[in-house]
Each structure stands twice: as structure tokens, then as C-alpha cells.
C-alpha positions as CSV (number, residue, x, y, z in Angstrom):
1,X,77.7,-21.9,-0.3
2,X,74.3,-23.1,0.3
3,X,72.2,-22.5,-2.6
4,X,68.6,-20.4,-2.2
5,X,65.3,-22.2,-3.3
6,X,62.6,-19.7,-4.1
7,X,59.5,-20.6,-2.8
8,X,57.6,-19.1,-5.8
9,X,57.9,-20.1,-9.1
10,X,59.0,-18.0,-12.0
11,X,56.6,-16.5,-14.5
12,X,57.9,-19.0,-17.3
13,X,57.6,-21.9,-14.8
14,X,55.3,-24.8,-16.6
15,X,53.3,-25.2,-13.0
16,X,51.6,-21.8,-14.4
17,X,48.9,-22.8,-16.8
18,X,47.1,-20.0,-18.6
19,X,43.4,-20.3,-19.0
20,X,41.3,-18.6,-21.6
21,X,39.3,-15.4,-20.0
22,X,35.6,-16.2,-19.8
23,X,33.6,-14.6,-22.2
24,X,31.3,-11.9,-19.5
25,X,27.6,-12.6,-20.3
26,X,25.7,-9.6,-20.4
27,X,23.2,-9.7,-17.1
28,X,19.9,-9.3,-18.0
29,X,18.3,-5.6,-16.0
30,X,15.7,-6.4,-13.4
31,X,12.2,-5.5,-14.0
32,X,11.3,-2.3,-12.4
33,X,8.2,-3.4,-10.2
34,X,6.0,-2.1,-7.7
35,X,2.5,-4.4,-7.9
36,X,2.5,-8.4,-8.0
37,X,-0.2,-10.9,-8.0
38,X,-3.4,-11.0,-9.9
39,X,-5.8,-9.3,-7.0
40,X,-3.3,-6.5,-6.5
41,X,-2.8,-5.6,-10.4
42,X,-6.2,-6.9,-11.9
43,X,-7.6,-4.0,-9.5
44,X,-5.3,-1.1,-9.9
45,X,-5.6,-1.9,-13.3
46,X,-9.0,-0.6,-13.1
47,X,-8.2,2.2,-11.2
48,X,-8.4,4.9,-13.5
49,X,-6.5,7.6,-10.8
50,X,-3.6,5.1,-11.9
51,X,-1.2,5.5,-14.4
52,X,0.6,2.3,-15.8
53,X,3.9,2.0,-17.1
54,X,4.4,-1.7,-17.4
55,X,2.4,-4.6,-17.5
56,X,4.5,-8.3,-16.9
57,X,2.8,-11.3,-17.6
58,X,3.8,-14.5,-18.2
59,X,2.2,-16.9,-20.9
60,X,0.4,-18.2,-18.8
61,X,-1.4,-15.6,-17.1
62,X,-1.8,-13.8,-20.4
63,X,-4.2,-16.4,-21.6
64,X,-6.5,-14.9,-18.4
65,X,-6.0,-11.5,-18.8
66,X,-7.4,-11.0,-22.3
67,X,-10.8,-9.8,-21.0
68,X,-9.6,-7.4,-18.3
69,X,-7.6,-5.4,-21.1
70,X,-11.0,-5.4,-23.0
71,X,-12.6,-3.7,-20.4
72,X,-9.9,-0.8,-19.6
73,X,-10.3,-0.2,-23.7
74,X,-13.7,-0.2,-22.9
75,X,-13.3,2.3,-19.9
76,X,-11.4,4.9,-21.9
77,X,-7.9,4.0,-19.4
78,X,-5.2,4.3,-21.1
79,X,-3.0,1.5,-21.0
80,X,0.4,0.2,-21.9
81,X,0.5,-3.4,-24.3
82,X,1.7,-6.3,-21.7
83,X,5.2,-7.4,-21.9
84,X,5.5,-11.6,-21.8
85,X,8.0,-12.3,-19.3
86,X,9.4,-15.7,-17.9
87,X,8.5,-16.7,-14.6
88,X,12.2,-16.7,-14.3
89,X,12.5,-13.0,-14.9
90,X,10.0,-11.8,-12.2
91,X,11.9,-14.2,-10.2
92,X,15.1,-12.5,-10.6
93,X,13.8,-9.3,-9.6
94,X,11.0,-9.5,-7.1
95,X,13.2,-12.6,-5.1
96,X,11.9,-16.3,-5.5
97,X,10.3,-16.3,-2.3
98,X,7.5,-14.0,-3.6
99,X,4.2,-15.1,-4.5
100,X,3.6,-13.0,-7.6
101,X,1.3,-15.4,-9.3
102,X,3.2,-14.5,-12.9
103,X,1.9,-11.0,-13.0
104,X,3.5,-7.6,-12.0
105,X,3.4,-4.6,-12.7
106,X,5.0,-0.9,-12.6
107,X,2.0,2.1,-11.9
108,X,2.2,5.4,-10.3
109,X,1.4,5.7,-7.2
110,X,-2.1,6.8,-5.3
111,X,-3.3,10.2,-4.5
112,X,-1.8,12.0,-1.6
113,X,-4.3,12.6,1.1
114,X,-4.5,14.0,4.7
115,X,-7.1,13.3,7.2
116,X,-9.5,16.0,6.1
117,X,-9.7,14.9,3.0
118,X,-11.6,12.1,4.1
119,X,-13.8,13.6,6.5
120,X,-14.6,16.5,4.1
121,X,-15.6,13.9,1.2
122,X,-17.6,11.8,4.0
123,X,-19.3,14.7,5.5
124,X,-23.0,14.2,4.2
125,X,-22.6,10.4,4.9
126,X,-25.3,9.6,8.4
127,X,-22.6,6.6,9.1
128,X,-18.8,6.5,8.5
129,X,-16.4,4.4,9.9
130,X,-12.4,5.2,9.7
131,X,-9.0,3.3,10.8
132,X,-6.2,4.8,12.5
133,X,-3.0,3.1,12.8
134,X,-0.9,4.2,14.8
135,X,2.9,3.3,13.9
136,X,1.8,-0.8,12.9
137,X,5.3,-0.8,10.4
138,X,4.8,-4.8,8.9
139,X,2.8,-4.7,5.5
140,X,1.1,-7.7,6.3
141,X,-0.8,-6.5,9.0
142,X,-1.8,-2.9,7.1
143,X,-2.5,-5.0,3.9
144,X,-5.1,-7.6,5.8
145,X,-6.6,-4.6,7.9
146,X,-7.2,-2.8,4.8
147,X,-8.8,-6.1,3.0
148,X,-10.7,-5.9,6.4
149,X,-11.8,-2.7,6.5
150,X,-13.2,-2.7,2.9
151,X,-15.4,-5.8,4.0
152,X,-16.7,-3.9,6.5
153,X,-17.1,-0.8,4.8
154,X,-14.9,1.3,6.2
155,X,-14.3,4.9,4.6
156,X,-10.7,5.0,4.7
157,X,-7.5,4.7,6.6
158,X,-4.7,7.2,8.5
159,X,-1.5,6.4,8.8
160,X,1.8,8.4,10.1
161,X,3.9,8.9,7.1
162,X,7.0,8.0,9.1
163,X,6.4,4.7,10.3
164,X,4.2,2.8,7.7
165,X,5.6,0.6,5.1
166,X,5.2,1.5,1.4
167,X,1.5,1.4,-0.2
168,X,2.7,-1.0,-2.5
169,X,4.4,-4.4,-3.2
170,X,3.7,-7.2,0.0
171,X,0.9,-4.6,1.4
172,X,-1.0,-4.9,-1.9
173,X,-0.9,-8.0,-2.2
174,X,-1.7,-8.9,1.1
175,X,-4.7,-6.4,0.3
176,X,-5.7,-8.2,-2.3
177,X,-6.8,-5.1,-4.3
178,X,-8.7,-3.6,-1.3
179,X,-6.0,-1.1,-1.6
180,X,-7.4,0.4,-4.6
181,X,-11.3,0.7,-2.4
182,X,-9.8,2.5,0.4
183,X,-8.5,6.3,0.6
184,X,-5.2,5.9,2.6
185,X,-4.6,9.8,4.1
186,X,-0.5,9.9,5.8
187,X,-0.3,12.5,8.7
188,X,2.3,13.3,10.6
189,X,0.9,13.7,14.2
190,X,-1.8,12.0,14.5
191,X,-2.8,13.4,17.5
192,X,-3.6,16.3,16.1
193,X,-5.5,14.2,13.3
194,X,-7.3,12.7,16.2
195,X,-8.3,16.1,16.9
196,X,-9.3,17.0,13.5
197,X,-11.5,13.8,13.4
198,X,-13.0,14.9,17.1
199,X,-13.5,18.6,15.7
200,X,-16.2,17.1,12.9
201,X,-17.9,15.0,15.4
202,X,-16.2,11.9,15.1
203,X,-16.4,9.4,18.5
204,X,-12.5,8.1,18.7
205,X,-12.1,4.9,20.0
206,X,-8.9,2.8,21.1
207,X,-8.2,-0.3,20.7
208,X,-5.9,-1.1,24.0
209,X,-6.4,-4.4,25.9
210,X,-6.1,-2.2,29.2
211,X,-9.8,-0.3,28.3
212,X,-12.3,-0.5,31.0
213,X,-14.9,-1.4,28.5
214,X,-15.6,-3.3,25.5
215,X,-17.7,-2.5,22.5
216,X,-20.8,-3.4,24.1
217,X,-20.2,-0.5,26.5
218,X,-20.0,1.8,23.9
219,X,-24.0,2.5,24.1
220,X,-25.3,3.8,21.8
221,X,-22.7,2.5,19.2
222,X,-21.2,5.7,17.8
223,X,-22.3,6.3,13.9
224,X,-19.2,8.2,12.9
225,X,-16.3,6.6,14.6
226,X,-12.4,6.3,14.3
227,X,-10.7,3.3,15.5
228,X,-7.6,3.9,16.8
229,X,-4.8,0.8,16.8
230,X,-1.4,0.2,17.5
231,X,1.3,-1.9,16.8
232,X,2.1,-5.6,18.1
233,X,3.6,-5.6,21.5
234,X,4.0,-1.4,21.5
235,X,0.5,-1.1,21.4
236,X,-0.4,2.7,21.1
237,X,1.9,5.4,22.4
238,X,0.3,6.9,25.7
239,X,-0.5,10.8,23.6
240,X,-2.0,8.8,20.7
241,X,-4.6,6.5,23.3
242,X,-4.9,9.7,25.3
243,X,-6.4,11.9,22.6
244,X,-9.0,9.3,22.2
245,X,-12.5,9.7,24.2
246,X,-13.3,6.1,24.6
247,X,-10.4,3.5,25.1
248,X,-12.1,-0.5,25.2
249,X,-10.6,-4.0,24.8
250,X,-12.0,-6.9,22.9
251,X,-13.3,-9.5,25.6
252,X,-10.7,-12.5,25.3
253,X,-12.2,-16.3,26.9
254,X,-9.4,-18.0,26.2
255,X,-6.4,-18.7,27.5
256,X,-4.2,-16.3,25.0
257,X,-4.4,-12.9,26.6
258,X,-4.6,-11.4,22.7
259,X,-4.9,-11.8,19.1
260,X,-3.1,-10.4,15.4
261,X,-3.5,-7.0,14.8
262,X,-5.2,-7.4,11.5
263,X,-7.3,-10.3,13.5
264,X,-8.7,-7.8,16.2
265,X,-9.2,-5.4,13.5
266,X,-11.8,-7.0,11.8
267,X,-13.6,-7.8,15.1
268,X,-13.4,-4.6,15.7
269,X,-14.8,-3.5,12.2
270,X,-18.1,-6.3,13.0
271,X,-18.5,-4.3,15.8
272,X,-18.5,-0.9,14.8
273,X,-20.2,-1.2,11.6
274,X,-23.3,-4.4,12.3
């Protein structure tokens, strides 16, 4: 009788080595965070419509930031006591790929508006200037148009509350505080807030490489006006240029047919506002 070799080894086989369990290390929580970089927090900071819960700052930066809490005393904001973190920490929790400059921070966010907000705040003013953008979803390109259209002195900004990314984080940064200067209102058809604009005598103008004319066309140069954008490679949807009563094109030399987003918005903003 042939005899049958297991091919597994029993339990008090000495192949089987025991090894000690590892002790679990607890894992540390990761900040809760929703404003990085010294721009982006140093002006919200200031913004007394915002409420702070946490203030992160490593050793470094806290060595900077002495005055800056001096002058929030000094404003009557009430504000929490910074917590030194490790670079390390805001690491962990924002990703290491971010650029947050050893500060960050945890606030509420900004008041809710709609278009008429703005135009009913604005309504004495002889010359105002407004952006629309119409579905442009990467926070890069909102946060540079908004640091843009500060500059310029732009009144505010309209967005569709479906497809814009979150008025925080990358866009604030990228803002570099010019989020806190510029009333943000979320509709969702902005048609219609076209319309509203157009109803209070606002001139609204899109931006569309197609237009028959440039800004130079536009004669005389409207003194309350709403530029209307759209996204990279979409471009504006047809109802949104359509609602518009002037469409015009920035006047290309070059061999690239077009430009950034945020780039042609500031072109735009020299334009409208010089």
C-alpha cells in the first residue's frame, strides 16, 4: 500500500514559526482643513464675515504671524489661539503635493449670494464691472480669474452652483486672498441671471472666439458690463452666448488660435475697465 504524503504540514510541524503580533500604533486624525497658504489664510483671517475654527501653523510660520493676530485682537474678530503643527502633519492631510506654505486653516464658509445681490449693492455705482462663468469647473482657472478680476476692479463674480468647484482649498490659494475682495453669487440658470443683469441695465458681453467684433468695437465701451466666459475647449453653451447682446473675440497675431481662460480674462478685464 502506497503511503499518502500530505502536502500541508500539520499545525505542530516546526516549519510553522510563530511571530509576535505587532503592537497597532494608534494613527494620528487628519487635520480638518479648508484654507492653505499664507495669502489665502492671512486674508480670510481678516475677514470678519469669517468665522475660524482652527488655525495650523508650523514653527516656522508662527514666528511671522505674530503681528497679524495683533491686528484681528485689534479688530474686535474673534479668533481661535494657533495650533503648532509639523509640516509633516499638514502633509498627511492636505497630500504632499500641495503647496501650503506651513499654514492652514479650518473657517466657515462665505456668504451665500445670488446675482441680485450684487447688482442691488452696486446700484448707485456710475461704473461696475461683473464676471460670469459659465460652467469653467478647474479651480485654477476660477482662482486666477478672481485674483484678476480684483486687480481690475471688478465688482464680483457668478457662477452656476452645479458646475463650479468649491470656494475653497486650490481656488483660494490660487486666489491668493482675492477671494475674500470679491462677492461670489452661485445661480442656477444663468440665463436667466443674464437677464436679471440686462433688466438693471447691464451691457452683457461674451467672450467667444467666433464674435464678429473685438473690444474696440464695443464703442462706446459699456460702463456697467457683464463678461460672460466659458470653459476650455466647451466654450459657452449656445443659450448662455445667446442671452448675451454683444458676443466679441480677443484679436489673436500669433500663430496659437487662443489663450488660458484665466489669461484672456484679464485681457478682457484691461479692456473693460481702462
Amino acid at each position: 500500500m502506497s503511503s499518502v504524503v500530505s502536502l500541508f504540514p500539520m499545525k505542530n510541524d516546526k516549519k510553522f514559526k510563530k511571530y509576535p503580533k505587532k503592537d497597532k500604533q494608534p494613527r494620528t486624525p487628519k487635520l480638518k482643513i479648508n484654507l492653505f497658504g499664507q495669502h489665502a489664510v492671512r486674508e480670510a483671517w481678516m475677514n470678519p464675515t469669517r468665522k475660524f475654527k482652527k488655525l495650523y501653523l508650523t514653527d516656522k510660520t508662527a514666528e511671522g504671524f505674530e503681528e497679524l493676530l495683533h491686528s484681528a485682537r485689534k479688530n474686535g474678530l474673534d479668533r481661535p489661539t494657533p495650533q503648532i503643527v509639523t509640516r509633516a502633519e499638514l502633509d498627511k492631510s492636505l497630500g504632499g503635493d500641495t503647496v501650503h506654505q506651513g499654514i492652514a486653516a479650518l473657517s466657515s464658509d462665505l456668504p451665500e449670494r445670488n446675482a441680485l445681490d450684487l447688482i442691488i449693492k452696486h446700484r448707485e455705482d456710475e461704473h461696475s464691472v461683473f464676471v460670469l462663468l459659465d460652467q469653467v469647473t478647474d479651480p485654477h482657472n476660477v482662482g486666477a480669474i478672481m485674483r484678476s478680476a480684483v486687480a481690475f476692479g471688478l465688482k464680483g463674480m457668478v457662477l452656476q452652483n452645479r458646475f463650479t468647484p468649491p470656494l475653497e482649498g486650490t481656488l483660494a490659494k490660487v486666489a491668493c486672498g482675492g477671494i475674500e475682495h470679491l462677492p461670489v453669487a452661485q445661480e442656477v440658470n444663468l440665463s436667466r441671471a443674464i437677464e436679471t443683469f440686462k433688466d438693471h441695465g447691464y451691457t452683457c458681453i461674451a467672450l467667444d472666439e467666433r464674435g464678429e467684433k473685438t473690444f474696440k468695437g464695443l464703442d462706446p465701451s459699456p460702463k456697467k458690463a457683464v463678461l460672460v466666459m466659458g470653459a476650455e475647449g466647451p466654450g459657452l453653451r449656445p443659450s448662455v452666448r445667446d442671452a448675451c447682446q454683444e458676443v466679441v473675440r480677443l484679436e489673436m497675431k500669433g500663430p496659437l488660435p487662443s489663450i488660458n481662460v484665466s489669461n484672456a480674462a484679464a485681457i478682457s478685464f484691461y479692456a473693460l475697465t481702462s
